[in-house]
C-alpha positions as CSV (number, residue, x, y, z in Angstrom):
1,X,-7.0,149.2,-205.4
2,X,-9.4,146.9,-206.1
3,X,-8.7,144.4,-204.6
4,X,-8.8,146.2,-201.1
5,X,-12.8,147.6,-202.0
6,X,-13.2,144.0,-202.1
7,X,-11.5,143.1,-198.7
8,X,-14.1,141.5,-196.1
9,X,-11.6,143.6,-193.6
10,X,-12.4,146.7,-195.4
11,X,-15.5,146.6,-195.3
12,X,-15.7,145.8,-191.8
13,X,-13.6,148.6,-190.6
14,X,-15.6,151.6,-193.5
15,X,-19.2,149.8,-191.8
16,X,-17.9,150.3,-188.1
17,X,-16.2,154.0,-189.0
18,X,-19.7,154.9,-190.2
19,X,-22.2,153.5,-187.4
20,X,-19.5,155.3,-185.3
21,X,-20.2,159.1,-187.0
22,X,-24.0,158.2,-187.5
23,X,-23.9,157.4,-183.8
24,X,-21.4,160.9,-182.9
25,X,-23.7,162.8,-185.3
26,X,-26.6,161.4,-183.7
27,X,-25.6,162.3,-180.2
28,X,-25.4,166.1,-180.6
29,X,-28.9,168.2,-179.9
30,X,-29.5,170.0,-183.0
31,X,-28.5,167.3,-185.1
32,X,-30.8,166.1,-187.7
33,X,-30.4,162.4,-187.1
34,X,-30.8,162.8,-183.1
35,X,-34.6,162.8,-183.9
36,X,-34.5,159.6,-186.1
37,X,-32.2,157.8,-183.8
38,X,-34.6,158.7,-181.4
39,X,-37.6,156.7,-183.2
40,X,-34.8,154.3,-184.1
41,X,-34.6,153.6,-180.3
42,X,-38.2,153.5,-179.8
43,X,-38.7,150.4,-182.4
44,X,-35.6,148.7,-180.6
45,X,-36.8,149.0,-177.3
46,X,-39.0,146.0,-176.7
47,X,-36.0,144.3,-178.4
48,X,-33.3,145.2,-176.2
49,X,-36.0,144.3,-172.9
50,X,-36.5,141.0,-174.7
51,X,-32.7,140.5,-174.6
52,X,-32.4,142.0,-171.3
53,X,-35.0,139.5,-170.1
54,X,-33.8,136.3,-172.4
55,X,-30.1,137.7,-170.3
56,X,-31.8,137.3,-166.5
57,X,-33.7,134.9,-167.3
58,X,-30.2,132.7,-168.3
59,X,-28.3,134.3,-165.3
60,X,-30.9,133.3,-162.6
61,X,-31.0,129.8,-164.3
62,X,-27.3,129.4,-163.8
63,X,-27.9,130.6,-160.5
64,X,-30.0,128.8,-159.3
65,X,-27.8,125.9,-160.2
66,X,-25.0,126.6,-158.8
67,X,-27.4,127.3,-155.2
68,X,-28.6,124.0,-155.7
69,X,-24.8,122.6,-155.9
70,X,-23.6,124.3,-153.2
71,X,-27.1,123.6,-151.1
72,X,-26.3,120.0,-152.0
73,X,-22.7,120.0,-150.8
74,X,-24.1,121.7,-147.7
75,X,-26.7,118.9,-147.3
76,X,-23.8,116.5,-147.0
77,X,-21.7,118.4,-144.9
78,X,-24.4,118.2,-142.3
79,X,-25.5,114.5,-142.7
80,X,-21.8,113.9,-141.9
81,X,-21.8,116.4,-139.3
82,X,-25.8,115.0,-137.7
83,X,-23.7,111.5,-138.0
84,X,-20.7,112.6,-136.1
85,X,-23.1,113.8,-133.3
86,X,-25.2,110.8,-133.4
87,X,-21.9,108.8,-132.6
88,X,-20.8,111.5,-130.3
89,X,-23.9,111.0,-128.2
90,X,-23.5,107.5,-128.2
91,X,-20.5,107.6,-126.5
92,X,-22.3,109.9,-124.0
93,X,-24.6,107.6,-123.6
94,X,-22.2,104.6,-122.8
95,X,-20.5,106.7,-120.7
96,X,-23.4,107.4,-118.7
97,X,-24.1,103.9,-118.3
98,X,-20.8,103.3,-117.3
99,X,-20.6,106.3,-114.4
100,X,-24.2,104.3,-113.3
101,X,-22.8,101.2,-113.2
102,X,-19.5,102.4,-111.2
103,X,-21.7,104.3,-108.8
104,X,-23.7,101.2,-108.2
105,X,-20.4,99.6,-107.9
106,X,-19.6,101.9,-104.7
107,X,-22.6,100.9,-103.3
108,X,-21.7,97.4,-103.2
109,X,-18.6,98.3,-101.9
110,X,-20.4,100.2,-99.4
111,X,-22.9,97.5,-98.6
112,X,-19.7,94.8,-98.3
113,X,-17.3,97.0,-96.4
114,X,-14.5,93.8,-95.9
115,X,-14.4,93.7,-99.7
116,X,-12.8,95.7,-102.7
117,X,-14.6,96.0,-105.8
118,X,-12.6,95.2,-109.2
119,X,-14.9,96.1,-112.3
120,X,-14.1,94.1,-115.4
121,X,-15.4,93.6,-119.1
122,X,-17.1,90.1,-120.5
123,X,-15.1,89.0,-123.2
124,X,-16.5,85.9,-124.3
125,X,-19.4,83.9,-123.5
126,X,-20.4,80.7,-125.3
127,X,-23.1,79.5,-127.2
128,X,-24.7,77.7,-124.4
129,X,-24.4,81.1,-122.2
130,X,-24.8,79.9,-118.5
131,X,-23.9,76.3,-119.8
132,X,-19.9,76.6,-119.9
133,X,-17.4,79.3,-118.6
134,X,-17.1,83.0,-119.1
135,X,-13.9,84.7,-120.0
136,X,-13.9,88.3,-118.1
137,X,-11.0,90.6,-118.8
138,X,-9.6,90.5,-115.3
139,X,-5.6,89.3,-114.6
140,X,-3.1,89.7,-113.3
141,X,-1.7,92.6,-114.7
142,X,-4.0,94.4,-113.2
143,X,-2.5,93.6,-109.9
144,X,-5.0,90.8,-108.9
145,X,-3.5,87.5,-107.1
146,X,-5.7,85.1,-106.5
147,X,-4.3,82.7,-103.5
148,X,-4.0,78.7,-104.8
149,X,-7.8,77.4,-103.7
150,X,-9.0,80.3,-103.4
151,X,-12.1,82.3,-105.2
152,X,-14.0,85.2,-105.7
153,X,-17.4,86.2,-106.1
154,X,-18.9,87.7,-109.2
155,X,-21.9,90.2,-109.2
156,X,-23.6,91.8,-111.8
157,X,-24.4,95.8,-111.6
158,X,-27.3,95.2,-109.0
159,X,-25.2,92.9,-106.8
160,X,-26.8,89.7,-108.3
161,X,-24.7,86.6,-107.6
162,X,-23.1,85.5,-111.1
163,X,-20.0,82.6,-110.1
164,X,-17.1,82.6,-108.9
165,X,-13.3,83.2,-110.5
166,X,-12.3,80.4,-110.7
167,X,-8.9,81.0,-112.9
168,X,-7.0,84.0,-113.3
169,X,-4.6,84.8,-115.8
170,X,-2.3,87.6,-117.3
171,X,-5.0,89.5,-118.6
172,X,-8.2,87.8,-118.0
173,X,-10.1,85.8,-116.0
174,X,-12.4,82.4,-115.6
175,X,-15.8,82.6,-113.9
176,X,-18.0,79.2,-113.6
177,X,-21.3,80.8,-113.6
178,X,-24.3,79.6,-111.3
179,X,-26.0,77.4,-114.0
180,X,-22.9,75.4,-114.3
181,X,-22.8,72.0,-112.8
182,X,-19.7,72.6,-111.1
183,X,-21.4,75.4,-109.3
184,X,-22.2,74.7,-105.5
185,X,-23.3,77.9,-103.3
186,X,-24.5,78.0,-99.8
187,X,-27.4,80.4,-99.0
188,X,-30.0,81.2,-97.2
189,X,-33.7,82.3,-97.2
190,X,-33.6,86.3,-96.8
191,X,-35.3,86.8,-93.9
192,X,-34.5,86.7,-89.7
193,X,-33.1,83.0,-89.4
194,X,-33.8,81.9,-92.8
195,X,-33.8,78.4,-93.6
196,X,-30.8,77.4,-94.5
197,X,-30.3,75.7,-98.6
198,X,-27.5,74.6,-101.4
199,X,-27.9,75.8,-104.7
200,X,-25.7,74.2,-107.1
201,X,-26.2,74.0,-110.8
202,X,-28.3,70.6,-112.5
203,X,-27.8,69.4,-116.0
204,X,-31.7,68.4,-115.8
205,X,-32.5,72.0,-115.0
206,X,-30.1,74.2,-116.6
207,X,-31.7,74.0,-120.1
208,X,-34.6,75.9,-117.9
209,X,-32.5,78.0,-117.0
210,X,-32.8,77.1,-113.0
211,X,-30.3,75.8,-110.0
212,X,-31.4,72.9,-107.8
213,X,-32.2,73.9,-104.1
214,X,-31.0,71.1,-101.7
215,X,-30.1,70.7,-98.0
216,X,-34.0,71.1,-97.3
217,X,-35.5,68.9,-93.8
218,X,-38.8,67.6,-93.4
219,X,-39.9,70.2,-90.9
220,X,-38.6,73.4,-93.1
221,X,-41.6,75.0,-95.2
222,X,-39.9,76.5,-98.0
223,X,-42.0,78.8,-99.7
224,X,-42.3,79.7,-103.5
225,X,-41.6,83.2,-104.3
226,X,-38.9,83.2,-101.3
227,X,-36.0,85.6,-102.0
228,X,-32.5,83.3,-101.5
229,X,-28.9,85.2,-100.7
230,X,-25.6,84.1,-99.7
231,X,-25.0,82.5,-96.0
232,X,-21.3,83.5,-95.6
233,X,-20.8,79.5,-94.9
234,X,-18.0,78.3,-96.4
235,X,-15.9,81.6,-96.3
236,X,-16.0,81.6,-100.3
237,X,-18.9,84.4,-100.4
238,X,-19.7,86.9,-98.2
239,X,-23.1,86.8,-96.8
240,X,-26.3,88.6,-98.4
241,X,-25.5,88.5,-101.8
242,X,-29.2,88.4,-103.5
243,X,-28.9,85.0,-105.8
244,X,-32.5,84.4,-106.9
245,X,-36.1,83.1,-105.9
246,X,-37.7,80.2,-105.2
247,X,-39.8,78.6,-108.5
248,X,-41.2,75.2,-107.3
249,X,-40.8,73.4,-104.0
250,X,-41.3,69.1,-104.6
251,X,-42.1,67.4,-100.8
252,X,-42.8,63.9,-102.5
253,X,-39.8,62.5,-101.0
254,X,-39.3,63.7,-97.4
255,X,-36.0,62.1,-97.4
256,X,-34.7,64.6,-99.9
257,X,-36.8,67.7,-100.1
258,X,-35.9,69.8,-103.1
259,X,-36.7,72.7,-105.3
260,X,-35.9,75.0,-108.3
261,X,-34.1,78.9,-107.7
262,X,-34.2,81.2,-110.7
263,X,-31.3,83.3,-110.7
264,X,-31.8,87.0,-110.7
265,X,-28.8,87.7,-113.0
266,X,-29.1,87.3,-116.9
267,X,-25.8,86.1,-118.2
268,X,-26.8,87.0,-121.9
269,X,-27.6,90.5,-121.2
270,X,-24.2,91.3,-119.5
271,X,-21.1,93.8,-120.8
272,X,-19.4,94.4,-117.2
273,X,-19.1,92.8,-114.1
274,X,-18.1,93.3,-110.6
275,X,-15.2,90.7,-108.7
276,X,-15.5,91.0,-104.7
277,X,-12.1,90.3,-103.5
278,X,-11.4,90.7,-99.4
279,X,-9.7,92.8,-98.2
280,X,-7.6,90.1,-96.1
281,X,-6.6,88.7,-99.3
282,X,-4.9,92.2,-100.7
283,X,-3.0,92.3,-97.2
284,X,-1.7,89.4,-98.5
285,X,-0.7,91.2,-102.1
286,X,1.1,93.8,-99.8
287,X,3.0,91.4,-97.5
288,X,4.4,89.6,-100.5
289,X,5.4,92.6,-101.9
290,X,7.4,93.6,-98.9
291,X,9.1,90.0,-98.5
292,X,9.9,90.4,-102.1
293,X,11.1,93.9,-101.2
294,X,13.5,92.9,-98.0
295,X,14.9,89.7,-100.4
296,X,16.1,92.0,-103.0
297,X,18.6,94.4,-101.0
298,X,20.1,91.0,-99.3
299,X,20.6,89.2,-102.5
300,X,22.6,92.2,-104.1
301,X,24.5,92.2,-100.8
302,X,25.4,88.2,-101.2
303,X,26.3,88.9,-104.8
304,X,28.5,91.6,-103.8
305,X,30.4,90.0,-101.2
306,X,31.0,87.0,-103.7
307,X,32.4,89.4,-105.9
């Protein structure tokens, strides 16, 4: 018996038993402790609001860290989103360029009614730019033939005169620019019977980024400043392709008149291109394609028979 007065467990359970009838007792009306509980309350008051308080005070601090997570996380959502849209308008924007460029591309096709345009990426330049060949992606695959001696005419976007195709593979294409001393154009000043010029590319003059004007006589004033396009000689270019302007004109040897032409096209600044190819030439593409066509049946005809 003693033993279980002296039980912590005990003495637990006889304290709660009686805070529970003080607390019953209390309760009722006419009770004599509801009056003492009552002052009871009164001192434990500011207590229990300091507890109350010390509570909010910890559950809006929690809160306001779990907002500030989940405004975080929400931050980053929407720099991945702002992103996303940034490279989404991009794209737009590319695409816009791209629906200008094509336009333009059907007004040279307009403007050069015996040709058909063929649009085609620049896949590698080299360091020297206008100095060595550019690699457009252009071939054959794409159902372009380009007849043995034959070329085509390049233009930029504005119908600037870049070179000429001068090798065409599977799936891309050679083009010897203008600067390149390999390059030989005829042209003509663009005006009412121009004065007639070759522009062909100069290794004195290419590091200047200029063509050398030739075919000039004694009683031609060339002037500086004059616009110079395409004469159609030669059958290689069509005529009125814009090429450049004059830069310096030198009379000192009337024998051989020359001058310098700056091109209007900027190699270094290009992404797409346009490839001119006549119409006469994809005639061509069709008839070979019907030979090829009327072989076949005959040949399967021959093997038959054999058999």
């Amino acid at each position: 018996m003693r033993r279980l007065l002296t039980s912590k467990w005990f003495i637990v359970a006889l304290v709660s038993l009686l805070l529970l009838a003080v607390i019953v007792i209390g309760a009722l009306p006419g009770s004599p402790l509801h009056k003492g509980l009552r002052s009871i309350g009164s001192v434990a008051s500011p207590v229990q609001r300091g507890v109350k308080h010390a509570g909010n005070t910890a559950s809006d601090f929690w809160a306001a860290v779990t907002d500030g997570m989940a405004i975080r996380e929400e931050n980053e959502e929407l720099r991945d989103e702002i992103a996303r849209l940034q490279y989404q308008l991009t794209q737009y924007e590319e695409a816009g360029i791209k629906y200008e460029e094509l336009r333009d591309a059907f007004h040279i096709r307009d403007t050069f009614s015996n040709y058909d345009i063929y649009g085609a990426s620049v896949l590698s330049r080299e360091a020297d730019e206008w100095f060595a060949v550019v690699r457009i992606g252009l071939g054959t695959t794409d159902g372009v033939k380009m007849p043995e001696g034959d070329s085509f005419a390049v233009v930029d976007v504005e119908m600037n005169l870049i070179g000429r195709v001068i090798e065409l593979e599977d799936n891309d294409s050679t083009v010897l620019p203008l600067l390149h001393e390999g390059f030989v154009v005829s042209g003509k000043v663009n005006e009412v019977n121009g004065i007639g010029v070759t522009i062909s590319g100069d290794a004195a003059l290419k590091s200047e980024g200029l063509c050398l004007v030739t075919g000039l006589s004694e009683n031609e004033t060339l002037e500086i400043g004059a616009e110079i396009v395409t004469s159609g000689d030669g059958g290689l270019f069509p005529q009125g392709i814009p090429i450049g302007v004059i830069e310096s004109v030198d009379y000192s040897n009337p024998i051989a008149i020359t001058a310098t032409l700056r091109p209007y096209a900027d190699i270094a600044s290009l992404n797409d291109v346009f490839v001119m190819i006549p119409y006469s030439v994809i005639d061509g593409w069709d008839d070979e394609e019907s030979e090829e066509d009327e072989v076949r049946p005959s040949d399967t005809s021959d093997d038959d028979a054999g058999e």
